[in-house]
ZANUSE-307401 format. One record per atom (N, C-alpha, C, CB): residue in three letters; x, y, z. Coordinates in steps of 0.1 Angstrom, whole numbers, padded with zeros to 4 digits, always signed. Glycine has a CB too. Example, Ala and Ser with C-alpha at 12.3 -4.5 7.8 and 13.67 -1.06 7.14 Angstrom:
<sites>
ala+0132-0057+0078 ala+0123-0045+0078 ala+0132-0033+0078 ala+0113-0045+0090 ser+0128-0022+0071 ser+0137-0011+0071 ser+0129+0000+0079 ser+0141-0006+0057 
</sites>
This chain:
<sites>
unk+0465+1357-0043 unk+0456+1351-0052 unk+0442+1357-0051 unk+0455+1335-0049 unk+0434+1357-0063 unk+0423+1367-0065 unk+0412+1354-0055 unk+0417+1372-0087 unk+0402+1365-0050 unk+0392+1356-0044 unk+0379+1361-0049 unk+0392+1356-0029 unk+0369+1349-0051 unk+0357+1354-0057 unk+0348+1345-0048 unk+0356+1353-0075 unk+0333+1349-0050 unk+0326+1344-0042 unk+0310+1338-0049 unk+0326+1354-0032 unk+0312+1331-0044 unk+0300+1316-0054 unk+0288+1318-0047 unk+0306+1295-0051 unk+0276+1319-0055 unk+0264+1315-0045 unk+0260+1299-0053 unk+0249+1330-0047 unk+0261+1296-0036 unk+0260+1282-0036 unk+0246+1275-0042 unk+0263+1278-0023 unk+0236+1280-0042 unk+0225+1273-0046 unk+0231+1271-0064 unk+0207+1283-0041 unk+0232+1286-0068 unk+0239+1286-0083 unk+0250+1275-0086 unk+0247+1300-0086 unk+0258+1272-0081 unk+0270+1261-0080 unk+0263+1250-0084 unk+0278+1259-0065 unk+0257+1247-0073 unk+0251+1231-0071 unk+0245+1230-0087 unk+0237+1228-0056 unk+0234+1237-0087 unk+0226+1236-0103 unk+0234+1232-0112 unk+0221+1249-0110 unk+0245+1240-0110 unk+0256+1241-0124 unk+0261+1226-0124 unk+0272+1253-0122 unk+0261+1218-0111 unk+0274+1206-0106 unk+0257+1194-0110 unk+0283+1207-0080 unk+0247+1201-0116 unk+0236+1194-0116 unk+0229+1187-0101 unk+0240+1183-0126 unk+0230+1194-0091 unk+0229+1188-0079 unk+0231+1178-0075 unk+0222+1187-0077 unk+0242+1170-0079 unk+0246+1160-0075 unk+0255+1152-0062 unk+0247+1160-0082 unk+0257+1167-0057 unk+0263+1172-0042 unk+0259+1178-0034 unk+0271+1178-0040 unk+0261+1173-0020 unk+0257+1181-0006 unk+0265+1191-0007 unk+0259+1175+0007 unk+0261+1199+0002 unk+0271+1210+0010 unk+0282+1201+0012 unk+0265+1216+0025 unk+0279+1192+0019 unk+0292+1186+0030 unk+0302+1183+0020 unk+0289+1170+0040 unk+0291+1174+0009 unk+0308+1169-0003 unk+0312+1181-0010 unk+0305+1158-0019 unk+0307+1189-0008 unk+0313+1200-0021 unk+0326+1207-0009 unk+0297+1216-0028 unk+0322+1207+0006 unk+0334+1212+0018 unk+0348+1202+0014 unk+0328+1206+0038 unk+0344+1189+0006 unk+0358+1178+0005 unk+0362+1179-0006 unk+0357+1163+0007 unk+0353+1181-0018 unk+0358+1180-0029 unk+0365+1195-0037 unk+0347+1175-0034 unk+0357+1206-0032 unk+0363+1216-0039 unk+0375+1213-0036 unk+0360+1228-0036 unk+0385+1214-0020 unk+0398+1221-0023 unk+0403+1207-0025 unk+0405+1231-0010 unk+0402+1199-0032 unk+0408+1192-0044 unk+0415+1195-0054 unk+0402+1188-0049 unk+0408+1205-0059 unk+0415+1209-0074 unk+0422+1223-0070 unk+0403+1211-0090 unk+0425+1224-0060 unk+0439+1232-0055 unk+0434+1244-0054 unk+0452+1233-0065 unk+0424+1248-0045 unk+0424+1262-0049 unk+0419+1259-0028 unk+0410+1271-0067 unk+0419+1272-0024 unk+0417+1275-0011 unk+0403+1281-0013 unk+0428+1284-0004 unk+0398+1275+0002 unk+0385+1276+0003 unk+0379+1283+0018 unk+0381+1263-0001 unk+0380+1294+0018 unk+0376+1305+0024 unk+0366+1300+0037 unk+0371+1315+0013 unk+0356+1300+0031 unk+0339+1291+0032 unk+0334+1293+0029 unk+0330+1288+0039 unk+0324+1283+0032 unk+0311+1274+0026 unk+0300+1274+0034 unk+0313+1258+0024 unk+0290+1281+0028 unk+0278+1277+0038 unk+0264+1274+0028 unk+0273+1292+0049 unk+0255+1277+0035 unk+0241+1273+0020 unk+0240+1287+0010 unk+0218+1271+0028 unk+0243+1295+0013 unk+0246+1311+0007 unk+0254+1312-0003 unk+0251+1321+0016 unk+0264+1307+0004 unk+0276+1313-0006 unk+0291+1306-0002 unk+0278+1333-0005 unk+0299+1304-0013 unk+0312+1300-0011 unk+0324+1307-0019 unk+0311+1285-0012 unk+0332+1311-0007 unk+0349+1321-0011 unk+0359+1311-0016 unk+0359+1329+0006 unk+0363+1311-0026 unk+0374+1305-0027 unk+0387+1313-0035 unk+0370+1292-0032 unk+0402+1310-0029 unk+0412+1316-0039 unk+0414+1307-0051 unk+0427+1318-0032 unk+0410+1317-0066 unk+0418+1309-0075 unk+0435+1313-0077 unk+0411+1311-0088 unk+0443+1301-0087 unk+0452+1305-0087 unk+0457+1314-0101 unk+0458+1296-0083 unk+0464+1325-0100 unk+0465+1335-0109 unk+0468+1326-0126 unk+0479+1346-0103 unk+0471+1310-0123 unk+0474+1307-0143 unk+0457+1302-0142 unk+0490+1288-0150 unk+0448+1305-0131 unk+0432+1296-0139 unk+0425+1308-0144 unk+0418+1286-0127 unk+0427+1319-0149 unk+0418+1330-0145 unk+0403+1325-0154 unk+0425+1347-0151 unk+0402+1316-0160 unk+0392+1309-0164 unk+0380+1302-0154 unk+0399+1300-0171 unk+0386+1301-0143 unk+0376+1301-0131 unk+0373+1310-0122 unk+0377+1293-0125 unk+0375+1321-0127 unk+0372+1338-0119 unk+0353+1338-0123 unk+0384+1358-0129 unk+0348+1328-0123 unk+0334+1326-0125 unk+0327+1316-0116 unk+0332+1323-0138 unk+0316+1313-0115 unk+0305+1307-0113 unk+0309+1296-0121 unk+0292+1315-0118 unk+0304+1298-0134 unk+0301+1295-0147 unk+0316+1283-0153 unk+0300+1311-0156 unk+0327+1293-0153 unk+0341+1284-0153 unk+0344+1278-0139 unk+0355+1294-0156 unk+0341+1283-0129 unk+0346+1271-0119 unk+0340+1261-0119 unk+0347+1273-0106 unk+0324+1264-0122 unk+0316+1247-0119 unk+0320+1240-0133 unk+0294+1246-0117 unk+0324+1242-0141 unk+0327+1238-0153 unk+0342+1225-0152 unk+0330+1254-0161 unk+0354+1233-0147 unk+0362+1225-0140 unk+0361+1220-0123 unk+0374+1231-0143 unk+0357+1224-0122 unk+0350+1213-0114 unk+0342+1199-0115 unk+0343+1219-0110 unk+0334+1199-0126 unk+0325+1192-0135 unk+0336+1181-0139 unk+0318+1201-0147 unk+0345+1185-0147 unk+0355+1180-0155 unk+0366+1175-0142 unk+0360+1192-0167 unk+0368+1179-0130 unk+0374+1171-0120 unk+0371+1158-0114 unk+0376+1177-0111 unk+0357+1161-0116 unk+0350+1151-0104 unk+0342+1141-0117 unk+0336+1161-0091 unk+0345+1144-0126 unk+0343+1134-0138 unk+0324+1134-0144 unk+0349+1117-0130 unk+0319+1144-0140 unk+0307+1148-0147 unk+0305+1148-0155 unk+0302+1154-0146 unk+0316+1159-0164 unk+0317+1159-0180 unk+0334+1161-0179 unk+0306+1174-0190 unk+0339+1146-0181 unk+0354+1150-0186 unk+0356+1151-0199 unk+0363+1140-0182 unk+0369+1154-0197 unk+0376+1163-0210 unk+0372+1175-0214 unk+0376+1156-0223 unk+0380+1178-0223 unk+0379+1192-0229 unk+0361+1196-0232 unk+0389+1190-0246 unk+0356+1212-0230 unk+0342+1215-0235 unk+0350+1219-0246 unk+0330+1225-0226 unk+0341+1219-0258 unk+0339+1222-0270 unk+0327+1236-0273 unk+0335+1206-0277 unk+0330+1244-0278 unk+0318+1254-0279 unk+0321+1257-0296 unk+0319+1270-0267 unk+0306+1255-0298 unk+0303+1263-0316 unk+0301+1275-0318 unk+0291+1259-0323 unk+0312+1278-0328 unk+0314+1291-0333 unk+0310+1295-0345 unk+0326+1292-0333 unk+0299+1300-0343 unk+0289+1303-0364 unk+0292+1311-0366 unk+0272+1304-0369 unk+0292+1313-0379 unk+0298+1325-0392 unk+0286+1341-0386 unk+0293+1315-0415 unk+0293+1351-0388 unk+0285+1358-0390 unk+0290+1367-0400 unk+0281+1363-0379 unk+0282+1380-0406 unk+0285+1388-0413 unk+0292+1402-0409 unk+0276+1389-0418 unk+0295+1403-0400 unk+0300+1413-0390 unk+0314+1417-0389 unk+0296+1409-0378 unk+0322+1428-0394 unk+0337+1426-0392 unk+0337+1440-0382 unk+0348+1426-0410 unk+0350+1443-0380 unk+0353+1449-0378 unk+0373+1455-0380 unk+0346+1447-0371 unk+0369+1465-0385 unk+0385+1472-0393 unk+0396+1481-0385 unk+0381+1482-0406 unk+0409+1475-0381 unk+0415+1482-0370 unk+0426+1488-0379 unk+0419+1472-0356 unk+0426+1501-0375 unk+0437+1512-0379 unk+0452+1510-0380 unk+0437+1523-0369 unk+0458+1514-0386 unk+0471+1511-0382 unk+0476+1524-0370 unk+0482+1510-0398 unk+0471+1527-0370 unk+0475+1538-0358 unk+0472+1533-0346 unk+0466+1552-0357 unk+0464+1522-0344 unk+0464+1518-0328 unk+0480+1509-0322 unk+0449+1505-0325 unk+0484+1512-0336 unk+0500+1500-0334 unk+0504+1507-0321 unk+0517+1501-0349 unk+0503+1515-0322 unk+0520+1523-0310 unk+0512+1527-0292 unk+0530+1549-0320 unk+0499+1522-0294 unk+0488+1528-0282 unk+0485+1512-0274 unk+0470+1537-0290 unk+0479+1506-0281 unk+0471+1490-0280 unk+0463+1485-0288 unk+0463+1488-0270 unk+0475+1475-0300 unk+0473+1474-0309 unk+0462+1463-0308 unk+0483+1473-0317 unk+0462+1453-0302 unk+0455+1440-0304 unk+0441+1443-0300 unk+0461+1428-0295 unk+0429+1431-0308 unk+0418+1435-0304 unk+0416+1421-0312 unk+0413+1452-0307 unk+0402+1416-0304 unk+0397+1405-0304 unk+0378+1407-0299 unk+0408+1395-0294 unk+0375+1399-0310 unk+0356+1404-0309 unk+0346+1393-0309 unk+0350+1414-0323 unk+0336+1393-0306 unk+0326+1382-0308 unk+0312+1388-0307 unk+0327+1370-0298 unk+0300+1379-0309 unk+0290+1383-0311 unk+0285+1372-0300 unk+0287+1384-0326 unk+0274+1374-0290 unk+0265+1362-0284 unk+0254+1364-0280 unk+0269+1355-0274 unk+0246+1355-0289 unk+0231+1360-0294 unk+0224+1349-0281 unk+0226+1357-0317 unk+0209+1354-0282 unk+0197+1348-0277 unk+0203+1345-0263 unk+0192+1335-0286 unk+0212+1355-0255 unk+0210+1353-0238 unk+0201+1360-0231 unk+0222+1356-0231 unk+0192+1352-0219 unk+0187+1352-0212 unk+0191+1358-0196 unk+0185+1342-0214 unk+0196+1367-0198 unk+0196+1374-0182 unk+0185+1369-0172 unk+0194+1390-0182 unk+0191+1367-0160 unk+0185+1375-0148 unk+0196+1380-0139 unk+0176+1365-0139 unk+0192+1380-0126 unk+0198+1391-0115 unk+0211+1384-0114 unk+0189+1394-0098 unk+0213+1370-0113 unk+0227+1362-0108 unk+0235+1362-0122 unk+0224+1346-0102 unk+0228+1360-0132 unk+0238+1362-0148 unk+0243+1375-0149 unk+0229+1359-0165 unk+0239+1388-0145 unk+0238+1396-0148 unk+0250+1405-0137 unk+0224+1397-0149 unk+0252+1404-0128 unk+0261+1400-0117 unk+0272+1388-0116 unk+0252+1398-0108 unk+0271+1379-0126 unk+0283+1369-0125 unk+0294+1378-0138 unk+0277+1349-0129 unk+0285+1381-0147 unk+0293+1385-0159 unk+0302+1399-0154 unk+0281+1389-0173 unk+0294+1405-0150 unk+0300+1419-0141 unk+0311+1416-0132 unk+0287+1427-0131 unk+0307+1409-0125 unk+0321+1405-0116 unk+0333+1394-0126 unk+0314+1395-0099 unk+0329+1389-0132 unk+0337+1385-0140 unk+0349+1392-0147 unk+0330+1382-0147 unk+0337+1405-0151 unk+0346+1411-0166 unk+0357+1420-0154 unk+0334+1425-0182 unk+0353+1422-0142 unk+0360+1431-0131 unk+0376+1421-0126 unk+0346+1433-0115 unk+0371+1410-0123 unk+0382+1401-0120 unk+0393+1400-0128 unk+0378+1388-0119 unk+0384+1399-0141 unk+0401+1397-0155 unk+0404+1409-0154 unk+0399+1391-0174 unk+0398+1419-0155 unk+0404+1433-0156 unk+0417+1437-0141 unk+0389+1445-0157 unk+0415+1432-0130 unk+0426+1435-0120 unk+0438+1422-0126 unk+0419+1434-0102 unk+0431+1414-0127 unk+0444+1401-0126 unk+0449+1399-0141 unk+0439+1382-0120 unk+0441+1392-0150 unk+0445+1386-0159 unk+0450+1399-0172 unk+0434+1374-0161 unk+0442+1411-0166 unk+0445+1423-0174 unk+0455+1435-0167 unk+0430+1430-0177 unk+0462+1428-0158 unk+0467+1439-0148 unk+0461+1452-0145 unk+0477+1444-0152 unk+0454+1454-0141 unk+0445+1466-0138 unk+0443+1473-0156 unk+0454+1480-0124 unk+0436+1466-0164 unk+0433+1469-0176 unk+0442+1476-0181 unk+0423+1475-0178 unk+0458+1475-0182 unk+0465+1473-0187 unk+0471+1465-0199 unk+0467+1472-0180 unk+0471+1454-0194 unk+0470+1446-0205 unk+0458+1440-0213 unk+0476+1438-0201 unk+0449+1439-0206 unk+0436+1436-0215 unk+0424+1442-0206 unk+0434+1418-0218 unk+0419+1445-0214 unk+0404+1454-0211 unk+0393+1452-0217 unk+0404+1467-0215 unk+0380+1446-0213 unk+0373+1438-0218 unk+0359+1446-0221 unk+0374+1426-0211 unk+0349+1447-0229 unk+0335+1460-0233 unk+0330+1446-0234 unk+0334+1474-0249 unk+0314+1450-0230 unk+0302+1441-0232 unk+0292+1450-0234 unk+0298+1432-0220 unk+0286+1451-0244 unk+0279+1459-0253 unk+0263+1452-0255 unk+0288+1460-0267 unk+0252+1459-0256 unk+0242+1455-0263 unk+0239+1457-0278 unk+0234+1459-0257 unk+0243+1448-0285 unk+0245+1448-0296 unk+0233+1451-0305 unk+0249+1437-0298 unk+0220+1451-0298 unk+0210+1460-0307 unk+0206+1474-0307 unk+0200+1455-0305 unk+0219+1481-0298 unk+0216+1495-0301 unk+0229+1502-0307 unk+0211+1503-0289 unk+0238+1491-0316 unk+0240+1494-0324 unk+0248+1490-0334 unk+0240+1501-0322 unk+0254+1495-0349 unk+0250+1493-0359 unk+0266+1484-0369 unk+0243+1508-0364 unk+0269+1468-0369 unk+0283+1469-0378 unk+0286+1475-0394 unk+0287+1455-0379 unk+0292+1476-0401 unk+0308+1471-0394 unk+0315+1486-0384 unk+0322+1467-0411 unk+0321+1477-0375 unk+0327+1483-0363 unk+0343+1488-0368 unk+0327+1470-0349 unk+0348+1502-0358 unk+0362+1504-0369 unk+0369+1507-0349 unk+0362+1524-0387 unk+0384+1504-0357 unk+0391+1510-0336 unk+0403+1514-0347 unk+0398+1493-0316 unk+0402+1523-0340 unk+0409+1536-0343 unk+0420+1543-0331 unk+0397+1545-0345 unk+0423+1554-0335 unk+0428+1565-0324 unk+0424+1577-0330 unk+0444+1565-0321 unk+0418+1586-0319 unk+0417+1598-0318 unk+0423+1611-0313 unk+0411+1597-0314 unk+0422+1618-0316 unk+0426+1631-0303 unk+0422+1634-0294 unk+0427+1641-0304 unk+0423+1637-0281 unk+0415+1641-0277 unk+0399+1647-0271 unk+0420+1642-0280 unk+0404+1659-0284 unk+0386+1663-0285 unk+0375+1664-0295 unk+0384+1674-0280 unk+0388+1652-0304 unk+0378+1652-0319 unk+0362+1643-0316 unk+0389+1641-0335 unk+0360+1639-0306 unk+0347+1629-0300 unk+0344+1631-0291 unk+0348+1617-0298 unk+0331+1635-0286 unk+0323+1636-0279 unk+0312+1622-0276 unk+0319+1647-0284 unk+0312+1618-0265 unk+0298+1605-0263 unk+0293+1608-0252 unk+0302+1587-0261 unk+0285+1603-0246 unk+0281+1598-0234 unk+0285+1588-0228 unk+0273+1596-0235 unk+0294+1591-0213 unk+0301+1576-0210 unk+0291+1568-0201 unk+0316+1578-0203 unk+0297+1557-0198 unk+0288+1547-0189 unk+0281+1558-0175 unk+0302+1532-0182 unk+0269+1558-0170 unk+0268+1560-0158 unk+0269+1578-0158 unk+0280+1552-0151 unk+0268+1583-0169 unk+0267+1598-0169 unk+0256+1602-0176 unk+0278+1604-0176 unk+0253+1613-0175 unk+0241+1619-0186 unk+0245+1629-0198 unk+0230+1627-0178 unk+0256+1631-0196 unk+0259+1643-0199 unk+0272+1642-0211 unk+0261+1651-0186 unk+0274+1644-0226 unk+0283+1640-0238 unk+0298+1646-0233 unk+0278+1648-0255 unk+0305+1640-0230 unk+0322+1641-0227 unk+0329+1644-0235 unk+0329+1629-0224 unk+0341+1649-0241 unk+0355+1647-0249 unk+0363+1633-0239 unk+0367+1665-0248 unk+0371+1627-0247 unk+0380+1616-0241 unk+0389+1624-0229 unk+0390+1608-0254 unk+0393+1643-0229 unk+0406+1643-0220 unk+0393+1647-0210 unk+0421+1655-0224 unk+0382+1654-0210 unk+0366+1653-0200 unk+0368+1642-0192 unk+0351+1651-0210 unk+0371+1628-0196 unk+0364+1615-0194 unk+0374+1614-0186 unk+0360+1603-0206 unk+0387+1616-0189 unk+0397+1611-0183 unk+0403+1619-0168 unk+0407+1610-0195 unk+0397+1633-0170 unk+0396+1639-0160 unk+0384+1641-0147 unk+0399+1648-0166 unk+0374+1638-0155 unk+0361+1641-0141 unk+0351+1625-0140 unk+0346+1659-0148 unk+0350+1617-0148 unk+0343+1602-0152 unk+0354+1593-0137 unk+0348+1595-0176 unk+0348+1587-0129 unk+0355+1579-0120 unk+0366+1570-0125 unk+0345+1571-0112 unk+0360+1563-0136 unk+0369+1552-0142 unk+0380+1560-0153 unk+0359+1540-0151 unk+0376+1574-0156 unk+0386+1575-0162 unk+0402+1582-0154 unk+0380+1581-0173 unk+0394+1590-0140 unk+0407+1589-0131 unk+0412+1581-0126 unk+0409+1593-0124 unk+0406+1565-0124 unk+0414+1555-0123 unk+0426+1555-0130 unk+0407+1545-0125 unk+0421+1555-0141 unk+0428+1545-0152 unk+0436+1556-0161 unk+0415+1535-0163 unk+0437+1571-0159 unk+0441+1576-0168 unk+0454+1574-0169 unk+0436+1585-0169 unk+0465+1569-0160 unk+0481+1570-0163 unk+0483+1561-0166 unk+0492+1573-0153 unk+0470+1554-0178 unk+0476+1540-0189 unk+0480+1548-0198 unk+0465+1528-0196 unk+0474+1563-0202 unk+0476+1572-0212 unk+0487+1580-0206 unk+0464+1580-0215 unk+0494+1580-0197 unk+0507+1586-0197 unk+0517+1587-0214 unk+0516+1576-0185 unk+0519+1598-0214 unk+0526+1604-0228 unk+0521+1600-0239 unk+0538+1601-0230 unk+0505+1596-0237 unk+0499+1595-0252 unk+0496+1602-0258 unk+0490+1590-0254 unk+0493+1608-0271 unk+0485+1619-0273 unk+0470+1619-0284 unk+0495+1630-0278 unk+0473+1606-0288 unk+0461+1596-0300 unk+0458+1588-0286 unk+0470+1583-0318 unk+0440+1586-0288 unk+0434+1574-0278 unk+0427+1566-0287 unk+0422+1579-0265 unk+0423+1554-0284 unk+0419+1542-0290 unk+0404+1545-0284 unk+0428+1526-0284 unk+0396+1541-0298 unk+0384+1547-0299 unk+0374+1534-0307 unk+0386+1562-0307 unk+0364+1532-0304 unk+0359+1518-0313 unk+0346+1524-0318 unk+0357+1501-0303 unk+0342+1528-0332 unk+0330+1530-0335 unk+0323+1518-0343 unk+0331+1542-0343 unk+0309+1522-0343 unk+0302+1516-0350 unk+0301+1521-0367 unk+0291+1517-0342 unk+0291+1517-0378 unk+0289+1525-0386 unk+0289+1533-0387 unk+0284+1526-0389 unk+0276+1540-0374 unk+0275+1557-0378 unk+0278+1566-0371 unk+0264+1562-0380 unk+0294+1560-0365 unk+0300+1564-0358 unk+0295+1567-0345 unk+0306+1571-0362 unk+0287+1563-0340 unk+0286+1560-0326 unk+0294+1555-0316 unk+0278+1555-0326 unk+0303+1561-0306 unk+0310+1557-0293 unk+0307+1541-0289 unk+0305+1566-0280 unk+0316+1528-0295 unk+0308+1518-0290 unk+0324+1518-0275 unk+0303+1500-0303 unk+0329+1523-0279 unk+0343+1524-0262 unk+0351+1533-0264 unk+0356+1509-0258 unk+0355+1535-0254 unk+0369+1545-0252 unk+0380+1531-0241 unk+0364+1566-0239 unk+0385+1521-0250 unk+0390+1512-0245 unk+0407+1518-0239 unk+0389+1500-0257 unk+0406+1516-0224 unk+0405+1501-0215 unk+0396+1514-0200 unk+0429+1489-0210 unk+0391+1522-0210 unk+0384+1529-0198 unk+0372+1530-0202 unk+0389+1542-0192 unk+0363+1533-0208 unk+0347+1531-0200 unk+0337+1533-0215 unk+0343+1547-0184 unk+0329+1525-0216 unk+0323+1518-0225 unk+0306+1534-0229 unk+0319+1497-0216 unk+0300+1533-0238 unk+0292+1548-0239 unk+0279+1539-0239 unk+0294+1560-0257 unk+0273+1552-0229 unk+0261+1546-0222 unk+0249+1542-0234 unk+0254+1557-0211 unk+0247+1543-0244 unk+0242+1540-0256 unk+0242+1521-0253 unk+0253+1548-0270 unk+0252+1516-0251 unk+0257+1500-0252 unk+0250+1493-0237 unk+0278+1499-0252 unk+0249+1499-0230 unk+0246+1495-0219 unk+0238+1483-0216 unk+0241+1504-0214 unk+0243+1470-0209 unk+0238+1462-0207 unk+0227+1460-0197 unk+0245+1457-0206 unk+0215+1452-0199 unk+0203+1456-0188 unk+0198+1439-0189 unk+0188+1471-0194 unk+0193+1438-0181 unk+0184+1422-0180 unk+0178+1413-0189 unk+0173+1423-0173 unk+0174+1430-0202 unk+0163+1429-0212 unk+0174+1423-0225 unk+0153+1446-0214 unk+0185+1429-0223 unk+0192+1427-0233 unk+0193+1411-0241 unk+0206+1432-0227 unk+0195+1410-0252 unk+0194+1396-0259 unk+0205+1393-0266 unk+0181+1394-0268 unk+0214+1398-0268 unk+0221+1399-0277 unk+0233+1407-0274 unk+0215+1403-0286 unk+0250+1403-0274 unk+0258+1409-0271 unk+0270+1408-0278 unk+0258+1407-0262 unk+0275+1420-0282 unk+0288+1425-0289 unk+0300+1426-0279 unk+0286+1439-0295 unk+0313+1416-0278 unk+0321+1420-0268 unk+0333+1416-0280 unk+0320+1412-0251 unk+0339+1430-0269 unk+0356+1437-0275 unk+0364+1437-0263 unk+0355+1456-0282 unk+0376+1430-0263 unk+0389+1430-0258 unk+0398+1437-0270 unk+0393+1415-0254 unk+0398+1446-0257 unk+0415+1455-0264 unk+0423+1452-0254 unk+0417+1475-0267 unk+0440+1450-0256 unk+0456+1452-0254 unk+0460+1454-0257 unk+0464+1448-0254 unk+0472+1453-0248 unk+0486+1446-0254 unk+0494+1434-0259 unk+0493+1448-0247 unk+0490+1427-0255 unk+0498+1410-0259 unk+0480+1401-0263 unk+0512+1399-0237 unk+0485+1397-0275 unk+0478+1396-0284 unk+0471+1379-0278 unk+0488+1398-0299 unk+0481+1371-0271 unk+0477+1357-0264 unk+0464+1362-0255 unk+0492+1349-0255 unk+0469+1370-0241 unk+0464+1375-0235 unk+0449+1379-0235 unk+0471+1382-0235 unk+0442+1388-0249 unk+0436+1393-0253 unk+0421+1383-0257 unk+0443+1399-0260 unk+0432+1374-0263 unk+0423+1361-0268 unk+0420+1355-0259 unk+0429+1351-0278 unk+0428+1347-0250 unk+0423+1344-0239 unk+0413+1348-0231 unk+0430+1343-0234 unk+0410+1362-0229 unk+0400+1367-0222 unk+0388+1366-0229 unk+0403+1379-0218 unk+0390+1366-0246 unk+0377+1368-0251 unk+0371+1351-0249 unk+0376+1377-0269 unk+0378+1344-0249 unk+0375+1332-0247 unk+0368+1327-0235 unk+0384+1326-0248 unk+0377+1330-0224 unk+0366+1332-0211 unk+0354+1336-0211 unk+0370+1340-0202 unk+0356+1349-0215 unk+0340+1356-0213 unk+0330+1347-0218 unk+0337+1369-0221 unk+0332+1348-0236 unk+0321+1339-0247 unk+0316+1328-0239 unk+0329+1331-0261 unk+0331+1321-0231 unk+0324+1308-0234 unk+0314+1306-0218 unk+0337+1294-0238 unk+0321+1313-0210 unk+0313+1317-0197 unk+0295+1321-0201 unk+0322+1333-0191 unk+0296+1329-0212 unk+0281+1333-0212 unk+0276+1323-0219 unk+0276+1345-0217 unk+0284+1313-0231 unk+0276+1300-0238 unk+0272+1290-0229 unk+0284+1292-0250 unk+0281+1289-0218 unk+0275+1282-0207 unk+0264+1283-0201 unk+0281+1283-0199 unk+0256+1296-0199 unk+0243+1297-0201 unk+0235+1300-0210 unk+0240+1303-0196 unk+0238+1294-0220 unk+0227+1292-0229 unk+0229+1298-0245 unk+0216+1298-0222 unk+0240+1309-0245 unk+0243+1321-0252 unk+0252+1312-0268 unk+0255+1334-0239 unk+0245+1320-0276 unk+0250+1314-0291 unk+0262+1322-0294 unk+0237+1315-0304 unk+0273+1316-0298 unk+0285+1324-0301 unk+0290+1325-0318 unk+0296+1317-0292 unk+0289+1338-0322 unk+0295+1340-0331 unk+0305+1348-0336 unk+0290+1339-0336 unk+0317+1345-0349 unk+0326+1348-0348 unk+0325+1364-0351 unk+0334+1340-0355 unk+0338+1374-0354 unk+0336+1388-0358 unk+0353+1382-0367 unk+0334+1404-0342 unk+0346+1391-0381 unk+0361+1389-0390 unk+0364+1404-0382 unk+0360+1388-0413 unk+0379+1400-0382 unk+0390+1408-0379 unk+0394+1416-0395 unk+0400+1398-0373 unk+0391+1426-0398 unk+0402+1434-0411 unk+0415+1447-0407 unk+0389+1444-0424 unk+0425+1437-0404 unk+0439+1447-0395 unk+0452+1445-0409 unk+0448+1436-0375 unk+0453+1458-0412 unk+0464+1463-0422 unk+0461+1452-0433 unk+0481+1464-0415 unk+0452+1454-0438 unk+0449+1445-0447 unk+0448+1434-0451 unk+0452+1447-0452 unk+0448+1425-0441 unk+0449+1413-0437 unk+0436+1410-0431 unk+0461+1411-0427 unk+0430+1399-0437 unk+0417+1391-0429 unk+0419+1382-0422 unk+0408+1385-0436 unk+0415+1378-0409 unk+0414+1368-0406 unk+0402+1367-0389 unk+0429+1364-0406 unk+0399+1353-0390 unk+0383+1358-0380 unk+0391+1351-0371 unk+0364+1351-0384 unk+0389+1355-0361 unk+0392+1355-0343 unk+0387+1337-0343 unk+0377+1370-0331 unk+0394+1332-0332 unk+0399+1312-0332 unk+0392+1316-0316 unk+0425+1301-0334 unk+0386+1312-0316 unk+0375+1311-0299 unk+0383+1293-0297 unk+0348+1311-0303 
</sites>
C-alpha cells in the first residue's frame, strides 16, 4: 500500500481544529488505513490502493471530515462553463487515446500547497497510473499560454521545446534519451513510432504526455491560474484522476472550470 506523509499542523486546520494529537492517534486508524506515526510534525499513514483519492492532505482530511461527521455526505464542487476546448486527433487512438482537462482559476499557493499538489500528482502517477502508464497527469500555468489546445501525435523530430528542468530545446527521441524522466519512462514507447504531443494555439509544447511537461508551463508560487491534462489509457481511470486533482486544489480555494472536449467529431465537456 502507497504511504504518504501529512504535516500535521496542515491536517488539524483542514479537521478545523477540532482535535488533539491524542484523538487524531484513535481516530485516524478508524477509517482503515495504517498509521505509521504521529507526532506534532507530521503523520505516515498507508492508504489503500481503491482510495487513491486520499493520496493527499487535502483528500484525506476531507474523508476524514466526512467519517467523524464534520461535513457528512457526499462534497459537491461547482463546475462553470468556460470557453476553452480542446481537439484530439484521431491518431492518438492506437498510442493513448483518452484525455480529460480542466481549468482552476484564482489559486493561492504557498510552500505546503505547492508541495502537496507535487506529491500528489507523483502518488497517482506510481499507483493509480501505474508508473504513468495508465494515466499521466500535466499541471500547467495557464497564463503562459494560449487555447484552443490540440493532442495529437508526432514523429519524432518534427518538435522541438524546452522540457521541464532543462535549458536547452529537445526533439521528443532527445527527451527520451538524455531528459531523466524521459529515460524513466521511455519503454511506455516501446514499438511506437507517432508520440502524443499537446499544443496550444501557437503551437507551443504544452506536454510530451506521460513524460515531461515544457518548461514554458511551469508551475511557481506566483502562479494563479491552472490548466491540467490527464492522458491514458482507460478512459474511467483518467477521469478519475482529473477529479482528484481539481477537486484537491478547489479544496483550497481554487475555482473549477470545465474544458469542452472536440474527439472525432463529437462534443462533449468533461463530468468532474
Amino acid at each position: 500500500m502507497p504511504s504518504i506523509e501529512l504535516n500535521t499542523p496542515e491536517l488539524m486546520e483542514f479537521l478545523d481544529n477540532k482535535f488533539t494529537l491524542n484523538e487524531l492517534k484513535e481516530r485516524i486508524p478508524m477509517i482503515g488505513v495504517d498509521m505509521e506515526c504521529i507526532d506534532e510534525e507530521k503523520i505516515v499513514v498507508e492508504i489503500f490502493p481503491n482510495r487513491p483519492d486520499m493520496l493527499s492532505v487535502e483528500g484525506f482530511s476531507r474523508a476524514l471530515k466526512g467519517f467523524l461527521e464534520i461535513e457528512p455526505g457526499p462534497v459537491k464542487y461547482e463546475v462553470k462553463n468556460s470557453d476553452v476546448s480542446l481537439t484530439v486527433s484521431p491518431s492518438v487512438k492506437d498510442v493513448r487515446p483518452y484525455i480529460a482537462s480542466a481549468i482552476v482559476k484564482n489559486v493561492n499557493f504557498n510552500e505546503n500547497f505547492l508541495v502537496s499538489l507535487m506529491n500528489l500528482q507523483e502518488k497517482l502517477h506510481v499507483t493509480h497510473g501505474r508508473n504513468r502508464k495508465k494515466v499521466a497527469i500535466g499541471v500547467h500555468d495557464f497564463e503562459k499560454i494560449q487555447p484552443p489546445f490540440t493532442y495529437k501525435t508526432v514523429k519524432y523530430d518534427e518538435i522541438k521545446f524546452v522540457p521541464l528542468d532543462m535549458n536547452i530545446e529537445m526533439n521528443l527521441k532527445e527527451i527520451l534519451q538524455k531528459h531523466p524522466k524521459g529515460t524513466a519512462y521511455a519503454d511506455i514507447f516501446d514499438g511506437i513510432s507517432d508520440y502524443p504531443i499537446i499544443l496550444d494555439k501557437n503551437n507551443n509544447v504544452v506536454s510530451f504526455p506521460p513524460i515531461i511537461n515544457g518548461e514554458l508551463t511551469r508551475v511557481t508560487k506566483s502562479t494563479k491560474n491552472l490548466f491540467i491534462e490527464i492522458t491514458g489509457t482507460g478512459e474511467l481511470a483518467v477521469r478519475q484522476a482529473l477529479n482528484i486533482v481539481v477537486s484537491a486544489i478547489a479544496d483550497r480555494g481554487g475555482e473549477i472550470y470545465g474544458v469542452l472536449i472536440n474527439q472525432t467529431n463529437e462534443n462533449y465537456e468533461n463530468l468532474l
